[in-house]
Structures are given as structure tokens and as C-alpha cells.
GUGUZA-500687 format. One record per atom (N, C-alpha, C): atom name; x, y, z. Coordinates in steps of 0.1 Angstrom, whole numbers. Example, Ala and Ser with C-alpha at 12.3 -4.5 7.8 and 13.67 -1.06 7.14 Angstrom:
REM residues 2
ATOM site     u     v     w
ATOM    N   132   -57    78
ATOM   CA   123   -45    78
ATOM    C   132   -33    78
ATOM    N   128   -22    71
ATOM   CA   137   -11    71
ATOM    C   129     0    79
REM end
This chain:
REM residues 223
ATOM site     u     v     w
ATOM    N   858  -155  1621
ATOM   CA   847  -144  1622
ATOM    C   840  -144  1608
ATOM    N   827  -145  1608
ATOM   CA   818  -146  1596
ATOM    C   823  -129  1592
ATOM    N   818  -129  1573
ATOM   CA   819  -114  1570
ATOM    C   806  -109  1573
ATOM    N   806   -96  1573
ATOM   CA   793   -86  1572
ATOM    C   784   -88  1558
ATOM    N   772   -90  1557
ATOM   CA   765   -89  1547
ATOM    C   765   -79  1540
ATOM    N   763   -76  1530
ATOM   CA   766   -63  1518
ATOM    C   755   -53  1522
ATOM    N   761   -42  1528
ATOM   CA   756   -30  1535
ATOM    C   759   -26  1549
ATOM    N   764   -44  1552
ATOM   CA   764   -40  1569
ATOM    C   778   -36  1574
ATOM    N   776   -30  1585
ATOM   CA   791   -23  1591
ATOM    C   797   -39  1594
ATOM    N   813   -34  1589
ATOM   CA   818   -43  1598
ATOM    C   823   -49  1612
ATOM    N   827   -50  1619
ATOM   CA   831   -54  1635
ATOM    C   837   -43  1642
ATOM    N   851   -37  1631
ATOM   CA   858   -22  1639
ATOM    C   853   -15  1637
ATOM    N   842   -13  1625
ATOM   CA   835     2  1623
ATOM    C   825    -2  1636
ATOM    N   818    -8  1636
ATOM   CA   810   -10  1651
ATOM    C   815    -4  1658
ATOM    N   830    -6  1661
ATOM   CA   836    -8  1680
ATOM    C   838     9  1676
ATOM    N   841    11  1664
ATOM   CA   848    25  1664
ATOM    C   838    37  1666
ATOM    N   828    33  1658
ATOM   CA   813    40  1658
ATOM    C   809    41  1677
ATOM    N   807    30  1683
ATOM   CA   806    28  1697
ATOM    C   819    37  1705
ATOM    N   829    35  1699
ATOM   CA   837    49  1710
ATOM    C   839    56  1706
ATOM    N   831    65  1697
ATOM   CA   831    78  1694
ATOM    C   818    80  1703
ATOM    N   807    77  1703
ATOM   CA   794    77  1712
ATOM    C   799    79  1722
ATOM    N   808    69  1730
ATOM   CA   813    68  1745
ATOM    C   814    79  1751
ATOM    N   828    80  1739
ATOM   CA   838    93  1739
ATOM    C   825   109  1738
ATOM    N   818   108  1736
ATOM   CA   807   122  1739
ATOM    C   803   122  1752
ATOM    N   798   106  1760
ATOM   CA   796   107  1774
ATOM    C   805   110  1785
ATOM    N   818   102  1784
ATOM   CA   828   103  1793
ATOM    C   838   103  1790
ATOM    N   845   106  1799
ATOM   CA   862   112  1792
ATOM    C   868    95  1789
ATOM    N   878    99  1777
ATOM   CA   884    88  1772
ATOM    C   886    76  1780
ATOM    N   894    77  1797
ATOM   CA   896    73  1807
ATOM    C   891    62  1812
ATOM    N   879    67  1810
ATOM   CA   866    63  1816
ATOM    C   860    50  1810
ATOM    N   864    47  1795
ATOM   CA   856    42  1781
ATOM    C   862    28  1788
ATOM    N   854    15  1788
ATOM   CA   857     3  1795
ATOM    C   856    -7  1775
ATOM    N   861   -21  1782
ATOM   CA   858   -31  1762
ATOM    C   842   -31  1769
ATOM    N   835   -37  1779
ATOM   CA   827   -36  1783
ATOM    C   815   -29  1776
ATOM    N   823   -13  1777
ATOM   CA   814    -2  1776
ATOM    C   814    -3  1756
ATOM    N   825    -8  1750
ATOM   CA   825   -12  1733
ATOM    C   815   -20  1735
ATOM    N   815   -31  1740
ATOM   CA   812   -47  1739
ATOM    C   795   -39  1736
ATOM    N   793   -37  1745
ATOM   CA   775   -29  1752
ATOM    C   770   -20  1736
ATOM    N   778   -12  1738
ATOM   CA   772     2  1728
ATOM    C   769    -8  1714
ATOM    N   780   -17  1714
ATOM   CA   782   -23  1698
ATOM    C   771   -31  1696
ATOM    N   770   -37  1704
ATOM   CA   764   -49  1701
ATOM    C   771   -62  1702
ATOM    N   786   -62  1699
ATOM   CA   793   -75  1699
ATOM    C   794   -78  1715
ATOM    N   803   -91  1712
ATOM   CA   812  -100  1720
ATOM    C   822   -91  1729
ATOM    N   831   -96  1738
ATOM   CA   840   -93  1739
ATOM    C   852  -101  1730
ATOM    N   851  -116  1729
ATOM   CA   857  -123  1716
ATOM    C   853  -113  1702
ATOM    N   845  -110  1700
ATOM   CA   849   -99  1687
ATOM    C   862   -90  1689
ATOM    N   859   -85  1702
ATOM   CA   866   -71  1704
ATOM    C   881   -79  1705
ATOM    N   883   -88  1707
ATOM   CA   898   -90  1711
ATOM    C   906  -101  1697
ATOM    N   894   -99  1691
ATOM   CA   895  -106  1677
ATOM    C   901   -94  1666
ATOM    N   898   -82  1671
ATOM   CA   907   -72  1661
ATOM    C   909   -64  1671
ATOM    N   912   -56  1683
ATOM   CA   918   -55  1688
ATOM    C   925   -57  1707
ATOM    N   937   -51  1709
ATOM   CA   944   -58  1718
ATOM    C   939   -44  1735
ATOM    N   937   -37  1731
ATOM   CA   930   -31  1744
ATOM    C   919   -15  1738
ATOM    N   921    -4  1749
ATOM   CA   912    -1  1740
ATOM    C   920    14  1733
ATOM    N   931    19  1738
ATOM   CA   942    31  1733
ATOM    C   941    19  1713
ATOM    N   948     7  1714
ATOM   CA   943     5  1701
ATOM    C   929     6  1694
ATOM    N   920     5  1696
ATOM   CA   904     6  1692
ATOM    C   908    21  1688
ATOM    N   911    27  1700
ATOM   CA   911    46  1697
ATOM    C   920    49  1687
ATOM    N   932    39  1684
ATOM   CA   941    47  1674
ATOM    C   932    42  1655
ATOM    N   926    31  1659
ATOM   CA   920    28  1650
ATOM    C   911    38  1641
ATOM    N   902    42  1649
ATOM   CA   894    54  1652
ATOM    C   894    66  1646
ATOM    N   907    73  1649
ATOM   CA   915    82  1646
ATOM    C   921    82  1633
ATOM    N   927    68  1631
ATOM   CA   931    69  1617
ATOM    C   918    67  1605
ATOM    N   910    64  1609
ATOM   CA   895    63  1600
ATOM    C   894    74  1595
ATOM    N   892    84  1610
ATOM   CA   888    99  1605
ATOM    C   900   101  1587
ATOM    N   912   102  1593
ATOM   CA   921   104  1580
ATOM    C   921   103  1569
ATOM    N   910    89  1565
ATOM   CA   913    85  1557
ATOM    C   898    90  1543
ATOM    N   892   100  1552
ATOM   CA   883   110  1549
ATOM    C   887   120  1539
ATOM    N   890   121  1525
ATOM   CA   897   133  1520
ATOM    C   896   146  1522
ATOM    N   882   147  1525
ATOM   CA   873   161  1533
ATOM    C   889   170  1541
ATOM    N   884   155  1554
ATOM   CA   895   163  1565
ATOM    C   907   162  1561
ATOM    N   917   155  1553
ATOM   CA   927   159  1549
ATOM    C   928   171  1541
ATOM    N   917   174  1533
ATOM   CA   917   188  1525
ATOM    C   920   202  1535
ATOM    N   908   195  1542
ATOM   CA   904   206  1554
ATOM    C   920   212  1563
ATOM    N   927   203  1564
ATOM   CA   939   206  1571
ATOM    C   945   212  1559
ATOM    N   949   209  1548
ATOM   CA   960   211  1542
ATOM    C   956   221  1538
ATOM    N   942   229  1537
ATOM   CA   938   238  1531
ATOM    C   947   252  1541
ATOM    N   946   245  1552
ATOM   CA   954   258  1558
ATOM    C   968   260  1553
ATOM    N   979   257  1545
ATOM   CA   987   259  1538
ATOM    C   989   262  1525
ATOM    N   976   264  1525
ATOM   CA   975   260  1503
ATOM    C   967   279  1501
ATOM    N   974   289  1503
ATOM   CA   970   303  1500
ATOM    C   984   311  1495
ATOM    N   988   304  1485
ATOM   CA  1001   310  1483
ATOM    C   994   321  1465
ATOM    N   995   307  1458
ATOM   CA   989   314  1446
ATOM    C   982   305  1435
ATOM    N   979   304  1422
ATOM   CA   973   297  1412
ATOM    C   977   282  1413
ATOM    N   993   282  1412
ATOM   CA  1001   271  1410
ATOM    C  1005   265  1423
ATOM    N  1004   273  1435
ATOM   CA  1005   263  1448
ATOM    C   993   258  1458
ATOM    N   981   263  1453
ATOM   CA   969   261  1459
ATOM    C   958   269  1456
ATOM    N   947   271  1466
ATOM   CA   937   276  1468
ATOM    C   939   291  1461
ATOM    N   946   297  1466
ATOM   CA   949   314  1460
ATOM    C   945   326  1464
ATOM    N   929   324  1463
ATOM   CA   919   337  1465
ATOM    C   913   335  1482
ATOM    N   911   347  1485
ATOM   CA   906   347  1496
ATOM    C   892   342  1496
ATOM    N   879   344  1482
ATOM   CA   870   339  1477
ATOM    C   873   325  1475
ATOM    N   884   320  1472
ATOM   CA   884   306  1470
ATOM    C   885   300  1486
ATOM    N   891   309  1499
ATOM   CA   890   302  1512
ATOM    C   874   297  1518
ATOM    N   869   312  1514
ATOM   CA   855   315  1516
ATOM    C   853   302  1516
ATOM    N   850   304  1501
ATOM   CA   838   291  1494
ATOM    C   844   277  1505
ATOM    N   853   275  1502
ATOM   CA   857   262  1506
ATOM    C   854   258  1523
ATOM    N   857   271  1528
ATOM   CA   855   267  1545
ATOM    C   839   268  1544
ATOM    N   832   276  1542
ATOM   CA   814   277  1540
ATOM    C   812   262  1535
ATOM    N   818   257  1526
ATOM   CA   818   242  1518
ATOM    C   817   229  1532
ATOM    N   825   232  1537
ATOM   CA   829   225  1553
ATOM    C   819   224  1564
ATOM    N   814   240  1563
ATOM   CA   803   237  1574
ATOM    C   790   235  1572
ATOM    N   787   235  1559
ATOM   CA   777   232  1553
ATOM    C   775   218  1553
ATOM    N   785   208  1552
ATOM   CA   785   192  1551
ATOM    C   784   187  1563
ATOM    N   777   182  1570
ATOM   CA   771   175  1578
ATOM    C   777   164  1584
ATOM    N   785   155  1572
ATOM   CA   794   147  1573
ATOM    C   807   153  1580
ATOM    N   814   161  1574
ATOM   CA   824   171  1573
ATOM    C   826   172  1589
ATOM    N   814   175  1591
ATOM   CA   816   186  1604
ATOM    C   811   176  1614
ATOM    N   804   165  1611
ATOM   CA   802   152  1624
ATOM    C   821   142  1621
ATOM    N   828   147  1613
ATOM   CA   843   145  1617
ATOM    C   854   158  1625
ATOM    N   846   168  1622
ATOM   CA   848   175  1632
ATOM    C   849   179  1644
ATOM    N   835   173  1647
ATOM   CA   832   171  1662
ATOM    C   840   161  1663
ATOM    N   840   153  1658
ATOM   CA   849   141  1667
ATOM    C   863   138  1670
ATOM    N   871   150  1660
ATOM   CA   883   158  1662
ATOM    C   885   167  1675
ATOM    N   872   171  1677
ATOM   CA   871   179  1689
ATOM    C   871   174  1704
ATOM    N   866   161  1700
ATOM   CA   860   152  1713
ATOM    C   881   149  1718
ATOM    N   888   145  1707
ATOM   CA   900   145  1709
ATOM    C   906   154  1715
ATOM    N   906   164  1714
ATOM   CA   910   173  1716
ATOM    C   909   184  1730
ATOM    N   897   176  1732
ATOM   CA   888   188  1741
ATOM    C   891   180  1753
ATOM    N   883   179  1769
ATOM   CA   882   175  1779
ATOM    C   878   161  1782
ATOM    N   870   155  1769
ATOM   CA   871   138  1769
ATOM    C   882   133  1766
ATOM    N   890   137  1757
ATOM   CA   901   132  1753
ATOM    C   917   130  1761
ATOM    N   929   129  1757
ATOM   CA   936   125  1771
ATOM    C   948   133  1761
ATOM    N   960   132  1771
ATOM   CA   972   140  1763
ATOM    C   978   130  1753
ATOM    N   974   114  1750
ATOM   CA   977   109  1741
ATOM    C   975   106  1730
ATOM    N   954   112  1729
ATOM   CA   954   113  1720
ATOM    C   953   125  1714
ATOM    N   956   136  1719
ATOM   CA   958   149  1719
ATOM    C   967   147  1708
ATOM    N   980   144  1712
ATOM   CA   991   140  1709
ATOM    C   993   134  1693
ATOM    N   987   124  1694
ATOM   CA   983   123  1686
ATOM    C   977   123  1670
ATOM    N   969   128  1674
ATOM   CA   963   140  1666
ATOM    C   970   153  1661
ATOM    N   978   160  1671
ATOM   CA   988   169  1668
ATOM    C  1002   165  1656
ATOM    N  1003   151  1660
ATOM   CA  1012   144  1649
ATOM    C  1005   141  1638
ATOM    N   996   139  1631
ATOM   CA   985   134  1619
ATOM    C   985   148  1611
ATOM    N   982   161  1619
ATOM   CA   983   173  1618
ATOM    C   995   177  1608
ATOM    N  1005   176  1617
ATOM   CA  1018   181  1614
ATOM    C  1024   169  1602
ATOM    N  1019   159  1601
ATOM   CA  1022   154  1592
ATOM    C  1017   156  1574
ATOM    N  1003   160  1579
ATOM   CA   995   163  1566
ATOM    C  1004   176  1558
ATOM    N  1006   187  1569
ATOM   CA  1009   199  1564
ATOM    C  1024   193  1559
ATOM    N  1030   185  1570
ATOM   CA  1047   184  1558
ATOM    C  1045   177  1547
ATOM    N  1039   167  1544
ATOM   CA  1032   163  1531
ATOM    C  1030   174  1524
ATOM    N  1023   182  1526
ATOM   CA  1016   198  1517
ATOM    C  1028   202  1513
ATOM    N  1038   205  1522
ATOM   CA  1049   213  1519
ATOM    C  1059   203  1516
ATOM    N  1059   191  1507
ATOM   CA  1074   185  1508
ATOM    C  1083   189  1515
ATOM    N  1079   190  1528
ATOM   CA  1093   188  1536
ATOM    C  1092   179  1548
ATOM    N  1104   169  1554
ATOM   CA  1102   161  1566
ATOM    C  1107   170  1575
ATOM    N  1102   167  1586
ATOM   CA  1098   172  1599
ATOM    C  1115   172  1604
ATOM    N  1121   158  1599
ATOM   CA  1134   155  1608
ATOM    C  1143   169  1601
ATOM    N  1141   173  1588
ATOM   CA  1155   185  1587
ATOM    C  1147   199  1588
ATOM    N  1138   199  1596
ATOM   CA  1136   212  1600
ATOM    C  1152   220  1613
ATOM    N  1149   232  1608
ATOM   CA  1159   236  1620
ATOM    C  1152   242  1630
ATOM    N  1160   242  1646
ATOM   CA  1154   247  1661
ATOM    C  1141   254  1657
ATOM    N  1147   264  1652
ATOM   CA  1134   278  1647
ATOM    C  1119   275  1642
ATOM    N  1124   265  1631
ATOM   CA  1111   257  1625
ATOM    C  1106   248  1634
ATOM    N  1112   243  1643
ATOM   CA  1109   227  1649
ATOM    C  1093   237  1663
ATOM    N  1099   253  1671
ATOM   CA  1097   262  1680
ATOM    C  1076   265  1668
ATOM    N  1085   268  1657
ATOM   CA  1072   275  1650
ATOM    C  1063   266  1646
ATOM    N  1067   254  1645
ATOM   CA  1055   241  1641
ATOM    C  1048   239  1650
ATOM    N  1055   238  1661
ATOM   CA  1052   235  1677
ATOM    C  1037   247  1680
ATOM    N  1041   257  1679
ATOM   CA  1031   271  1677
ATOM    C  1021   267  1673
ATOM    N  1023   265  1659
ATOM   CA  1008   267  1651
ATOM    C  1004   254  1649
ATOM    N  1009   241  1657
ATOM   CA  1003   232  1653
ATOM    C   992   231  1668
ATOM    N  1000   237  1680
ATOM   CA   991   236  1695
ATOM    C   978   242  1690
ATOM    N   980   258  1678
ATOM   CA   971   269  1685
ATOM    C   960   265  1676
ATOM    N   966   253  1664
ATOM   CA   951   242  1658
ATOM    C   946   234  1665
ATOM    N   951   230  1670
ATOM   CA   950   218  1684
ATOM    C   936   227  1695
ATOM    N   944   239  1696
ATOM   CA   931   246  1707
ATOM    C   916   248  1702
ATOM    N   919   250  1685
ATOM   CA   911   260  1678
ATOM    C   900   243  1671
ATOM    N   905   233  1675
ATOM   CA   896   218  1672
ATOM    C   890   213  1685
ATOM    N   897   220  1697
ATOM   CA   891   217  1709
ATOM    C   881   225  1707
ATOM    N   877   232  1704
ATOM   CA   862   245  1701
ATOM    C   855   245  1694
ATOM    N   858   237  1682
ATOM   CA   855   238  1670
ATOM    C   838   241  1670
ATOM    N   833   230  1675
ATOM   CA   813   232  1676
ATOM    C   809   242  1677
ATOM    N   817   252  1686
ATOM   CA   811   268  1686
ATOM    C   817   276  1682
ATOM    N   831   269  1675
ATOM   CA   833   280  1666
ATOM    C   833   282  1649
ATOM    N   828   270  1647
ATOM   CA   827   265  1632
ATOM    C   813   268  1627
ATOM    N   808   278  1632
ATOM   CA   795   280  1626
ATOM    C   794   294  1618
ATOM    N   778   291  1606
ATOM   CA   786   296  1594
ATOM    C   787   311  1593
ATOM    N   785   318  1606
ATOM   CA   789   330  1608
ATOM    C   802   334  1606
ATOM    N   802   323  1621
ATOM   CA   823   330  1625
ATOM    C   837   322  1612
ATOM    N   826   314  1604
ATOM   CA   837   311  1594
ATOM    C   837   319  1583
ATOM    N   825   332  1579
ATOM   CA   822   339  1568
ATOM    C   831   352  1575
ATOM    N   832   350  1586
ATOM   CA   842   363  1592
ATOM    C   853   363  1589
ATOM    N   860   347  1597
ATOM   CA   873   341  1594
ATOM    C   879   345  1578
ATOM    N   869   335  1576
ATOM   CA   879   336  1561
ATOM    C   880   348  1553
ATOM    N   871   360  1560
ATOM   CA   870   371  1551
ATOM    C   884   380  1558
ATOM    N   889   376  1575
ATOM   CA   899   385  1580
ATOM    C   911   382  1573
ATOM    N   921   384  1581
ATOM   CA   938   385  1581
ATOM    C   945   366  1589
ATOM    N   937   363  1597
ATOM   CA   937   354  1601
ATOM    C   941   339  1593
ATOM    N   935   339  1582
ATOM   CA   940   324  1578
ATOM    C   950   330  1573
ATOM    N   955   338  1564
ATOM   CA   970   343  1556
ATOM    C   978   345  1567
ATOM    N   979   346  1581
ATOM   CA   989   345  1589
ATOM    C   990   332  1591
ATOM    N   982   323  1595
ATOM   CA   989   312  1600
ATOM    C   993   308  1583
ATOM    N   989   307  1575
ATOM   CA   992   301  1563
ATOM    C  1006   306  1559
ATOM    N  1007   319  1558
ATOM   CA  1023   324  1560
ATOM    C  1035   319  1569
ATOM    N  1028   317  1585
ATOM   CA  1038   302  1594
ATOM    C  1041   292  1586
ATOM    N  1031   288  1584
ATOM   CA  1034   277  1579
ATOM    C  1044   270  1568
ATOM    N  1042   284  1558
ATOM   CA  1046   282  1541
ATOM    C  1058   283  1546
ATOM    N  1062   295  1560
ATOM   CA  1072   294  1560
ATOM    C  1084   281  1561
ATOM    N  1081   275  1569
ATOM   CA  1087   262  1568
ATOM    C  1090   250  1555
ATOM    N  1087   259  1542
ATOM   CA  1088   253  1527
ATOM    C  1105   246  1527
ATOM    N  1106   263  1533
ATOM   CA  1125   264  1526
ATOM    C  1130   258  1538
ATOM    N  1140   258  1539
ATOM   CA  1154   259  1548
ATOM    C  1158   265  1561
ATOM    N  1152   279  1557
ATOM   CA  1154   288  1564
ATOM    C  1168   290  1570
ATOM    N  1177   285  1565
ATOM   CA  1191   284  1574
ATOM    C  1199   301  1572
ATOM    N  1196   307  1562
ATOM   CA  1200   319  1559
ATOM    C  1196   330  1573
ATOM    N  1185   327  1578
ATOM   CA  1180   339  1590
ATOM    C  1184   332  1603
ATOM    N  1191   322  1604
ATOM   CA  1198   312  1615
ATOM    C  1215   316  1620
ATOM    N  1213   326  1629
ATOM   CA  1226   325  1634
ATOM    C  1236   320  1637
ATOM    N  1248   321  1634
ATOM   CA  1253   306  1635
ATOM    C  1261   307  1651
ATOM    N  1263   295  1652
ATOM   CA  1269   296  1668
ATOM    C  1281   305  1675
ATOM    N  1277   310  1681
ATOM   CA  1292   319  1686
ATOM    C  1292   328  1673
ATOM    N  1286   335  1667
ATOM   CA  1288   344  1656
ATOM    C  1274   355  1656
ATOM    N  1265   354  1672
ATOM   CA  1252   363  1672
ATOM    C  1257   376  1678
ATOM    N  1255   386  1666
ATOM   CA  1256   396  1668
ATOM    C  1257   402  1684
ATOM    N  1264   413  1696
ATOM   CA  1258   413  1706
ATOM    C  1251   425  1706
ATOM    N  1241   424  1713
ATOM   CA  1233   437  1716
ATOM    C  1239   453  1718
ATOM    N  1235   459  1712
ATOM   CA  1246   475  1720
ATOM    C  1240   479  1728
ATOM    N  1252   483  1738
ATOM   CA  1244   489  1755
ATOM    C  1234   502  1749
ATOM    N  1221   503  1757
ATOM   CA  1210   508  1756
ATOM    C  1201   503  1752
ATOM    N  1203   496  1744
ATOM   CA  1197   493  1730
ATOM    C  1186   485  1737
ATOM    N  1171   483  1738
ATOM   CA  1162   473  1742
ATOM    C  1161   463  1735
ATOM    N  1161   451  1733
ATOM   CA  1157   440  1727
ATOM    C  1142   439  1727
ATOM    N  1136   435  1714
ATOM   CA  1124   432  1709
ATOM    C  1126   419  1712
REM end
């Protein structure tokens, strides 16, 4: 394969550029090498020259977005509201930073395309996906691996990593710089950010241990 001339895209940014386009027309499902080969401009010998079907082209894709510091900020920002020395801090400092987000053009055309994953083009695997990139960035943020989380943490990750999941499937109508001068001014980012931080520690002290859970006293309703 010849290189790209100095400016020009190379061959997967093509294919990847091309099924992000697709991916706005028709559901993931749908996306043929064909429908790459076409939008791109290339071969199908290109396409099978760097990749082997097209769930690879899409993982390719996906990991591009990542490698965007923007959107990794952007995620991690949701855990970074503790104080001076562990992040962001100020609710003014969320402001600025989310208004920062929707104002970039760039920013927010990775956005959308988070969304396209997410939303009704997209499939449960790259759903899935994406849900894992997520949960990864934030255990990065929090030095901690995923594998010694306990039940409780494993239930609460699960939570707030879906209810980001829903809240990227929306994002185009909801990322505008209204409802983000609201957001960041409510209660809203310091709860999830509090889920989250919570999973820093251990948490094994608030973990009942087996055969040792307190029993309910007759009357008593359970919350």
C-alpha cells in the first residue's frame, strides 16, 4: 500500500470517517464493506488490507474517538469534583469547562458520534462497548481496577455507567448551551460524581458480611 501524501488522510481514517457518515444514515446493521468501499473512495483490497470485517473497522472507530483528550477529559470530568488536590473543585470550574465542551465544535462532532453509538443506529455491542471505555476511563480517574470492586460497587457502576450511556444516547438535544448552564449550575453533576468517588475506597466496612445481616424487627418497614 503506497503512503498518504503529507496532509492526506490515511486509508482507516477514510474507512472510519465513511462509517461514521453511514452510521448517521442507517443503523449499524445495515453498514455493508461495500457501503465503506463507496463512501471512501477506496477498494475493497484496501478495506481488507487493514481490516478483517466491519464490527473491526467500528472498533477501530471507536477507539480513535479515545484517543481525543477532549473526550477523555470530558468523561473523567465527571469524577474530578472533590476538591483543589483531586480535581476540578468549583462548581464555576464545572460551568466553565462543560460551556468549554459545547462551545467546540470538534468536541461535540465526537459527541454526536458517541451518540450515534449509543442511540438507535448503534447495536448492543457497540453499546457495550462504549460502556466499557467509560468505565474504564473513570477507574483510571479513581485508581482503582474494576476486578476488586465489591457486589455493591460492581450494582453501582452498573447504575451510573447505563444512566451515561442513556444521557450520550441524547446528547444533541441535550448538550445545548442552555441545558448545560442549568446542569452544571444544579445538584446533578455532584450526585453522580459522589457515586462515583464513591467507589475510590473499598467500601468493605458498609458490606455485611454473610450470615451476620442484621434481621429486620417485626413491624418495622424496610426502606
Amino acid at each position: 500500500m503506497t503512503r498518504p501524501r503529507a496532509g492526506e488522510r490515511s486509508a482507516p481514517e477514510k474507512m472510519q470517517e465513511a462509517f461514521w457518515l453511514l452510521l448517521e444514515q442507517k443503523p449499524y446493521a445495515q453498514i455493508t464493506i461495500s457501503d465503506i468501499t463507496r463512501v471512501s473512495g477506496l477498494n475493497r483490497s484496501a478495506f481488507y488490507y487493514h481490516y478483517g470485517n466491519i464490527p473491526e473497522l467500528a472498533d477501530d472507530a471507536i477507539a480513535a474517538i479515545y484517543e481525543e483528550p477532549d473526550i477523555i477529559a470530558f468523561i473523567t470530568s465527571i469524577v474530578r469534583q472533590r476538591d483543589a488536590t483531586g480535581g476540578i473543585g468549583t462548581i464555576d470550574d464545572i460551568r466553565a469547562f462543560a460551556l468549554a465542551n459545547v462551545a467546540s465544535p470538534q468536541r461535540m462532532a465526537n459527541v454526536r458520534r458517541l451518540s450515534l453509538i449509543a442511540g438507535p443506529h448503534g447495536s448492543a455491542g457497540l453499546a457495550a462497548q462504549l460502556k466499557t471505555r467509560v468505565i474504564d476511563i473513570w477507574m483510571a480517574a479513581l485508581g482503582r481496577d474494576s476486578a476488586t470492586l465489591n457486589p455493591g460497587q460492581h450494582i453501582l457502576l452498573e447504575f451510573v455507567s447505563s444512566g451515561v450511556l442513556g444521557i450520550l444516547a441524547k446528547a444533541p438535544a441535550l448538550f445545548t448551551a442552555e441545558n448545560v448552564e442549568w446542569l452544571s449550575g444544579s445538584i446533578l453533576p455532584n450526585v453522580i460524581s459522589q457515586l462515583i468517588n464513591s467507589l475510590r475506597d473499598g467500601g468493605d466496612s458498609d458490606e455485611p458480611s454473610p450470615g451476620n445481616t442484621a434481621p429486620h424487627q417485626a413491624g418495622t418497614a424496610s426502606v
